[in-house]
C-alpha positions as CSV (number, residue, x, y, z in Angstrom):
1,X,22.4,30.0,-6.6
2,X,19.1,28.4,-5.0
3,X,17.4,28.3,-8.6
4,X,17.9,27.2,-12.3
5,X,15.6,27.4,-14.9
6,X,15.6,25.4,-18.3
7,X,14.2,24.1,-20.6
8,X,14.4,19.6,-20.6
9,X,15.7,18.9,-23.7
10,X,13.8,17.4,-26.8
11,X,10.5,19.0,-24.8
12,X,8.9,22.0,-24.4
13,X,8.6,21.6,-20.9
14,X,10.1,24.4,-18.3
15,X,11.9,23.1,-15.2
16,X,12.7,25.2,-12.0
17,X,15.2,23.1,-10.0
18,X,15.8,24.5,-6.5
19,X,18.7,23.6,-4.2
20,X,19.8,23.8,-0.8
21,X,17.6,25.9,1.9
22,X,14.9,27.6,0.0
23,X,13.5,30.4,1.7
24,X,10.1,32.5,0.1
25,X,12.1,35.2,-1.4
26,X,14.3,32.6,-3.5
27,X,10.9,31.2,-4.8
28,X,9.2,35.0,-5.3
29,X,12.8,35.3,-7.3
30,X,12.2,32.0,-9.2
31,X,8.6,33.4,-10.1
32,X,9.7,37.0,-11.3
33,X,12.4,34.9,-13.8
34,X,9.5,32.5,-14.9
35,X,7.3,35.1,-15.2
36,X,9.8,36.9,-17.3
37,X,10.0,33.8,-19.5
38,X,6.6,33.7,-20.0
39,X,6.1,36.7,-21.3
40,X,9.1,36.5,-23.7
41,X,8.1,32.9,-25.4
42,X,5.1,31.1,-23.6
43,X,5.0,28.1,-21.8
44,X,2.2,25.4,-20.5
45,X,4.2,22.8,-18.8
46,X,6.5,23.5,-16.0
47,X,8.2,20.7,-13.8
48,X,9.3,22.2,-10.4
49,X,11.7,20.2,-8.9
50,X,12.8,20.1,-4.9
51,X,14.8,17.1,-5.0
52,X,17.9,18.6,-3.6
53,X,16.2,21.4,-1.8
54,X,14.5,22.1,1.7
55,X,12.4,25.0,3.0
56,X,13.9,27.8,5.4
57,X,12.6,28.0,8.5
58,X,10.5,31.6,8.1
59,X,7.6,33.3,9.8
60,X,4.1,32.6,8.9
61,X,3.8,36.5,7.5
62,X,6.3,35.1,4.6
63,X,4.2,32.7,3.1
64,X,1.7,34.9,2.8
65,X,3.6,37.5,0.5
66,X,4.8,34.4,-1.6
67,X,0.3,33.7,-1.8
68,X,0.7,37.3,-2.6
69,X,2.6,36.6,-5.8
70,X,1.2,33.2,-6.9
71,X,-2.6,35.1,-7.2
72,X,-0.4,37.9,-9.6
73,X,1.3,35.3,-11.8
74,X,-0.1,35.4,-15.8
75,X,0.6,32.1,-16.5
76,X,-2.0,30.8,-18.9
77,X,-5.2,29.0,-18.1
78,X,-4.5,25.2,-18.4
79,X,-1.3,25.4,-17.9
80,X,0.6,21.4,-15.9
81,X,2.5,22.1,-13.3
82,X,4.4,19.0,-11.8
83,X,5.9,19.2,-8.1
84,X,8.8,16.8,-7.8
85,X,9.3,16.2,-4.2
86,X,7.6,19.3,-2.8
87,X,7.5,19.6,0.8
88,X,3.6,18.7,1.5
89,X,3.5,22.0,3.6
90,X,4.1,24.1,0.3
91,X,2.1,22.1,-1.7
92,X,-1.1,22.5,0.6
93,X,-0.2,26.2,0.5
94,X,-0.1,25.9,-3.4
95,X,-3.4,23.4,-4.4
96,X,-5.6,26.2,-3.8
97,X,-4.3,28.9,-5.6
98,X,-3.7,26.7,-9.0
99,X,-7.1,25.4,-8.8
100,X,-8.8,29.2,-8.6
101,X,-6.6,30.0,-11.8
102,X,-7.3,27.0,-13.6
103,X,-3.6,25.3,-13.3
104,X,-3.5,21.4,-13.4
105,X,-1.5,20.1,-10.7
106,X,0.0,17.2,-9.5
107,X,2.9,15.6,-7.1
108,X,5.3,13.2,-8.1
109,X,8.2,11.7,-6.2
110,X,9.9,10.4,-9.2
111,X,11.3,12.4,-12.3
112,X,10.0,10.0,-15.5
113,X,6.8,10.4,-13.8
114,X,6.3,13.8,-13.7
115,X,7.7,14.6,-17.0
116,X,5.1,11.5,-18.5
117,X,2.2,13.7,-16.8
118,X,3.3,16.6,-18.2
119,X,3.5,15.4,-21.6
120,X,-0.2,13.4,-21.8
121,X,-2.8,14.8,-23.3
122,X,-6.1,15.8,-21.3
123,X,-6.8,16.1,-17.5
């Protein structure tokens, strides 16, 4: 399985670990089950984590279904999102989109860090 999804104990914070080769349909799969949790109980922090994953080698036409998806998510307004050794390629990608729906995101390459981030309060 390329994804899990849980939630980090003592925390309301949702992680998405990835593993192995990730292509875009894993991650448009990984968003269709996050969305799903949304919807069912609500979330505002989500740690994504890519430290034992790599992306697939895919044509360009891929990423843009996958920038498809990202502009349909209904995640809420405000909502942290920390990367945890995201590739910089799907990062760039992603910065865009989060700042149009008003996401708060950041990079880390070191798991205290990005669960501190997501726990502070403010910007």
């Amino acid at each position: 399985m390329p994804s899990t999804i849980k939630v980090i104990p003592n925390t309301d914070i949702i992680e998405l670990r990835y593993a192995g080769e990730i292509d875009h349909a894993a991650r448009m799969s990984a968003l269709d089950d996050l969305e799903d949790r949304y919807r069912r109980g609500g979330f505002k922090r989500l740690l994504v984590n890519y430290t034992s994953a790599w992306p697939a080698d895919e044509p360009p036409a891929m990423a843009a279904h996958f920038l498809d998806k990202l502009t349909a998510l209904s995640f809420p307004r405000g909502a942290r999102i920390a990367f945890l050794n995201q590739p910089d390629a799907l990062m760039t990608a992603s910065e865009p989109v989060a700042a149009g729906f008003g996401y708060r995101m950041r990079k880390f390459r070191e798991r205290p860090d990005a669960i501190a981030w997501l726990l502070a309060e403010g910007p």
